[in-house]
C-alpha positions as CSV (number, residue, x, y, z in Angstrom):
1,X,-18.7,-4.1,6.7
2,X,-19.0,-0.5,6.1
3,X,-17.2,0.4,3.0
4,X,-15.2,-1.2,0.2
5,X,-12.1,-0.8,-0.5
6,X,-13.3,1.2,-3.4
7,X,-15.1,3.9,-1.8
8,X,-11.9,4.6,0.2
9,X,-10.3,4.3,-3.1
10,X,-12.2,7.0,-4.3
11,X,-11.8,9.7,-1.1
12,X,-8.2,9.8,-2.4
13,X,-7.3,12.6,-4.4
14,X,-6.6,12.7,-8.0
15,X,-2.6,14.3,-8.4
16,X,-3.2,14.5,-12.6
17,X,-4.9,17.3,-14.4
18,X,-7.9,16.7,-15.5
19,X,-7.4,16.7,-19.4
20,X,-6.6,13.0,-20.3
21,X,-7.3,11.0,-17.7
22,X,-8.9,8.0,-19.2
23,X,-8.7,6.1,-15.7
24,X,-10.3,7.2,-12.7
25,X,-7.6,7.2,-9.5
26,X,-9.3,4.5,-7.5
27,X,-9.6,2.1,-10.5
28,X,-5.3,2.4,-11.1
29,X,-4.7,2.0,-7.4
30,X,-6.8,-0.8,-7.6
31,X,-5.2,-2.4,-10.0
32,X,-1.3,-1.7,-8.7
33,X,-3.1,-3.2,-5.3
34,X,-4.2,-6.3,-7.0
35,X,-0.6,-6.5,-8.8
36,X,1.5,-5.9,-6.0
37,X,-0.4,-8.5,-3.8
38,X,0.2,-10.6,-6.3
39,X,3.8,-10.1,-6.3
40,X,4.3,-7.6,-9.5
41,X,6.4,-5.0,-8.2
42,X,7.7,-1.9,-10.1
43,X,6.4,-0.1,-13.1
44,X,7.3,-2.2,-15.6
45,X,6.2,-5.7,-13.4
46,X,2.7,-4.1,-13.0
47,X,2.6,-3.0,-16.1
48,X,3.0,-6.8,-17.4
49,X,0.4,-7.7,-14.6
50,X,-1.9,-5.5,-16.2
51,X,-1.3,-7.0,-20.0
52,X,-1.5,-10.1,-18.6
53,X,-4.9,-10.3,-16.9
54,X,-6.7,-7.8,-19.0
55,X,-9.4,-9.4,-19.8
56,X,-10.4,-10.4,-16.3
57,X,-9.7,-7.2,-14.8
58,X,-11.9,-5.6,-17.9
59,X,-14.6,-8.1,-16.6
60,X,-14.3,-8.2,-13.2
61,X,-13.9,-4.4,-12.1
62,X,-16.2,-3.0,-15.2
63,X,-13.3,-1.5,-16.8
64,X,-15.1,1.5,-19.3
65,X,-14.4,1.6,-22.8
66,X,-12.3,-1.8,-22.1
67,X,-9.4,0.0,-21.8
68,X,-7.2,-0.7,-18.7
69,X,-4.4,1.5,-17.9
70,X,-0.9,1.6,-20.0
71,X,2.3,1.0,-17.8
72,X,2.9,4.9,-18.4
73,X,-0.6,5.9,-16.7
74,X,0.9,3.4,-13.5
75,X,4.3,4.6,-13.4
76,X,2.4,8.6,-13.4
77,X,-0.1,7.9,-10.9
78,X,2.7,6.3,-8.8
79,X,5.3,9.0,-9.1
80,X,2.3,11.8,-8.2
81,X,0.0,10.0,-5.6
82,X,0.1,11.3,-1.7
83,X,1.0,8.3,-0.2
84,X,-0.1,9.4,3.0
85,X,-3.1,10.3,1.6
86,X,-3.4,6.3,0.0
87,X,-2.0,5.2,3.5
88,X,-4.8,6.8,5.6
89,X,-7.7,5.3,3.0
90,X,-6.0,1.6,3.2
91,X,-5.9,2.1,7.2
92,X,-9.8,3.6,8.2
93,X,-10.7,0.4,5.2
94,X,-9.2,-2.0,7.5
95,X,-9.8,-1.0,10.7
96,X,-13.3,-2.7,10.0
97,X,-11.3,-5.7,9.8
98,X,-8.5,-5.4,13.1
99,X,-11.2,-6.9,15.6
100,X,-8.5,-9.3,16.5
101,X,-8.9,-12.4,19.0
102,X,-6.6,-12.5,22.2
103,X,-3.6,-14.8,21.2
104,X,-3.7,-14.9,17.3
105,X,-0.5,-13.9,15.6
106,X,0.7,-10.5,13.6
107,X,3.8,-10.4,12.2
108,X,5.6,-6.0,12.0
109,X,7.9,-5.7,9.0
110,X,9.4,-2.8,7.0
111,X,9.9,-2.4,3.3
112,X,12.0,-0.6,1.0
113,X,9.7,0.5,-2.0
114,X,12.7,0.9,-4.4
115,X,10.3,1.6,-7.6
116,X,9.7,5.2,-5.4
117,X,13.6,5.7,-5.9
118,X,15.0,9.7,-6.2
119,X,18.4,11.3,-7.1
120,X,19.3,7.9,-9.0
121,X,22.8,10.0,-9.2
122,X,24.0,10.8,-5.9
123,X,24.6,8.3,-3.3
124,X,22.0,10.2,-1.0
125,X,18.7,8.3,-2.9
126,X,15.6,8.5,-1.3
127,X,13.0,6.1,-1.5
128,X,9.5,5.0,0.3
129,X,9.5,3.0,3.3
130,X,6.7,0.9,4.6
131,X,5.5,-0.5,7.7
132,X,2.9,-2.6,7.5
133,X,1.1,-5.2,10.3
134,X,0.1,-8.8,8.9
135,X,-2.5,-10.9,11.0
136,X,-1.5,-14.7,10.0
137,X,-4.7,-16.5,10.9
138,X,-6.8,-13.7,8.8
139,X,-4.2,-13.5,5.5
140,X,-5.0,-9.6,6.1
141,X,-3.1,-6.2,6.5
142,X,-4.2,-4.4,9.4
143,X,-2.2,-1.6,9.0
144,X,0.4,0.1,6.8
145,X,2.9,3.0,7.7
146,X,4.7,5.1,5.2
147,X,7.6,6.8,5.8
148,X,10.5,8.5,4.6
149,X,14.4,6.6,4.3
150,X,15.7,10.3,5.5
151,X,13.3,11.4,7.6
152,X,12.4,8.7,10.3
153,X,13.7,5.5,11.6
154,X,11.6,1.9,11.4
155,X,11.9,1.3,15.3
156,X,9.8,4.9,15.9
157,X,7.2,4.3,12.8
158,X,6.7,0.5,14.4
159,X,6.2,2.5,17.5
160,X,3.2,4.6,15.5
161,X,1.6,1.8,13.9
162,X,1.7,-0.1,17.4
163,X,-0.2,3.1,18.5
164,X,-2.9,3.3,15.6
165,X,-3.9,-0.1,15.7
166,X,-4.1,-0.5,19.7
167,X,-3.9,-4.5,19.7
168,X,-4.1,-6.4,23.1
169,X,-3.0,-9.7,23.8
170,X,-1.4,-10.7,20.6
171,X,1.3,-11.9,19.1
172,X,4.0,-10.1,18.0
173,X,6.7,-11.2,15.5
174,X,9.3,-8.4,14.6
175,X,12.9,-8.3,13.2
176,X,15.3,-8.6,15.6
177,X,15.8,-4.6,15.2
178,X,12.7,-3.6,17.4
179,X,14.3,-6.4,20.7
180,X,14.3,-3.3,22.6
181,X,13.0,-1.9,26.3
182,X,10.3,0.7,25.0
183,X,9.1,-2.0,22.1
């Protein structure tokens, strides 16, 4: 292994001013990492996550001053952060991990990111979308795929991440959406 996690983490850059920041970028996404994959989802949820395993995540990931960030610091970085920029970093990380073995399993699934949600008003909200590629025997993302509700359709960003992560002899599992000739 090359590179953590982390030191992709930290090629990412920071969307806040400078004056304030109490939290380095790489140690929030991090954490919203760690929550989401532990099924905390939204602001609010990861702000809970946060509260509730403070003292391990203080420990654990040398948190300085032993202050971990508030829900608001979150909900900013979210609202801010390139996510193409985040996507990229969590890709060239796992790529040290896609040396995949002829006939294991990876599942291709889409997801709405609803906490990303603008023009709550209108009934023409946009919102993140994300691919990602799951390898079953490994427990591991091999890729992830952002895109836009508005701007692109699942079946072509599928298409992409099919592309990026050049897998042979695999398994495939996919909604019944991508059951099509150029799949």
């Amino acid at each position: 292994m090359d590179n953590s996690l982390i030191d992709y983490l930290k090629q990412i850059p920071d969307p806040r001013k400078k004056k304030g920041n109490r939290h380095p970028l790489w140690l929030v996404l991090l954490i919203i990492i760690m929550g989401m994959m532990s099924g905390y989802w939204g602001y609010r949820q990861l702000g809970r996550f946060v509260e509730r395993h403070r003292l391990s995540l203080i420990k654990l990931l040398n948190v300085p001053q032993a202050r971990v960030p508030s829900y608001s610091t979150i909900r900013r970085v979210m609202l801010n952060l390139d996510y193409l920029e985040l996507q990229n970093a969590f890709n060239q990380w796992s790529q040290q991990f896609s040396q995949i073995a002829s006939g294991e399993w990876v599942s291709i699934d889409g997801k709405s990111l609803k906490n990303t949600v603008k023009n709550y008003d209108t009934s023409q909200q946009d919102f993140i979308n994300c691919v990602s590629a799951f390898s079953h025997q490994r427990g591991l993302v091999l890729g992830v795929k952002i895109m836009s509700n508005k701007q692109e359709s699942e079946i072509s960003v599928v298409r992409q991440l099919l592309e990026i992560l050049d897998l042979t002899g695999v398994v495939f599992t996919l909604d019944a959406l991508h059951c099509q000739k150029k799949l």
